[in-house]
C-alpha positions in Angstrom: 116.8 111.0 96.5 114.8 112.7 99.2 111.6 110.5 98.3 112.7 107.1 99.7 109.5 104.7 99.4 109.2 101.3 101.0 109.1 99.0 98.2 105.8 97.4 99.2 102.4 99.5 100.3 100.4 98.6 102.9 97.7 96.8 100.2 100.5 94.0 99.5 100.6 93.6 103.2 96.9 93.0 103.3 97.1 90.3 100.5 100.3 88.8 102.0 98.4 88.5 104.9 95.5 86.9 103.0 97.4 84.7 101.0 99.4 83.4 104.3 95.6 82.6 105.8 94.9 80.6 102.4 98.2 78.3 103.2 97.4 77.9 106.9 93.8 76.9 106.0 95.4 74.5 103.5 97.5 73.1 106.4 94.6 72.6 108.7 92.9 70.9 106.0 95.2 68.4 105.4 95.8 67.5 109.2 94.0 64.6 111.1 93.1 61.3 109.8 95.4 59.5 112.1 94.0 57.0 114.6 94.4 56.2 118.3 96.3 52.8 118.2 99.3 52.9 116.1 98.6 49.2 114.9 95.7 50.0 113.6 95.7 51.7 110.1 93.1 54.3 109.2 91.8 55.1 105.8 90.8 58.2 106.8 94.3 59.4 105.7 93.1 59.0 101.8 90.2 61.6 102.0 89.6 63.7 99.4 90.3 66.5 101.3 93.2 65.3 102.1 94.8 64.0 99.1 93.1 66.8 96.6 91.4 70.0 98.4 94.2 70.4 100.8 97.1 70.6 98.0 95.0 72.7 95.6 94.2 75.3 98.7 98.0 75.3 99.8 99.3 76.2 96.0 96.4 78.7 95.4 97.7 80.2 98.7 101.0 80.5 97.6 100.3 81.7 94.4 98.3 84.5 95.6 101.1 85.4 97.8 103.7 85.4 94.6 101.2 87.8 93.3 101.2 90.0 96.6 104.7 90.3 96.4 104.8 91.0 92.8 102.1 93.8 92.8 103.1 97.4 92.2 101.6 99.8 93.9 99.5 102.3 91.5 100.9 105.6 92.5 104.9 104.0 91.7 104.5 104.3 87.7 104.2 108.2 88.3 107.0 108.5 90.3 109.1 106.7 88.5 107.8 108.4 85.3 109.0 111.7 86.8 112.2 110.6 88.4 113.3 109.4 84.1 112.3 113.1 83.1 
């Protein structure tokens, strides 16, 4: 009982932090495209990037982030091994 551990280490912090840059640079990828007179339509809207790269980046992001939070740390199998015995 004396050995409280947090239940993340500071290496799932690090890939939170990644995976949280991988959605923001899927947001900023799928911004603009929108013109300067709003009766005027823009096709620019329909980029790939937009419709395809964006998406893709934003999932992969939060998919690496599911596996941040899902990674145990390699030093929590022993102690758990020798709290059982």
């Amino acid at each position: 009982m004396d050995n409280k551990q947090f239940p993340f280490q500071r290496q799932n912090y690090i890939l939170l932090l990644i995976g949280i840059g991988i959605i923001l640079l899927g947001f900023f990828l799928m911004s603009g495209g929108g013109s300067e007179d709003p009766n005027e339509f823009s096709e620019a809207i329909f980029s790939f990037r937009r419709i395809t790269l964006a998406p893709i980046v934003v999932l992969a992001g939060y998919g690496f982030v599911m596996y941040a939070i899902m990674k145990k740390p390699k030093g929590n199998e022993n102690n758990e091994a020798s709290k059982d015995a």
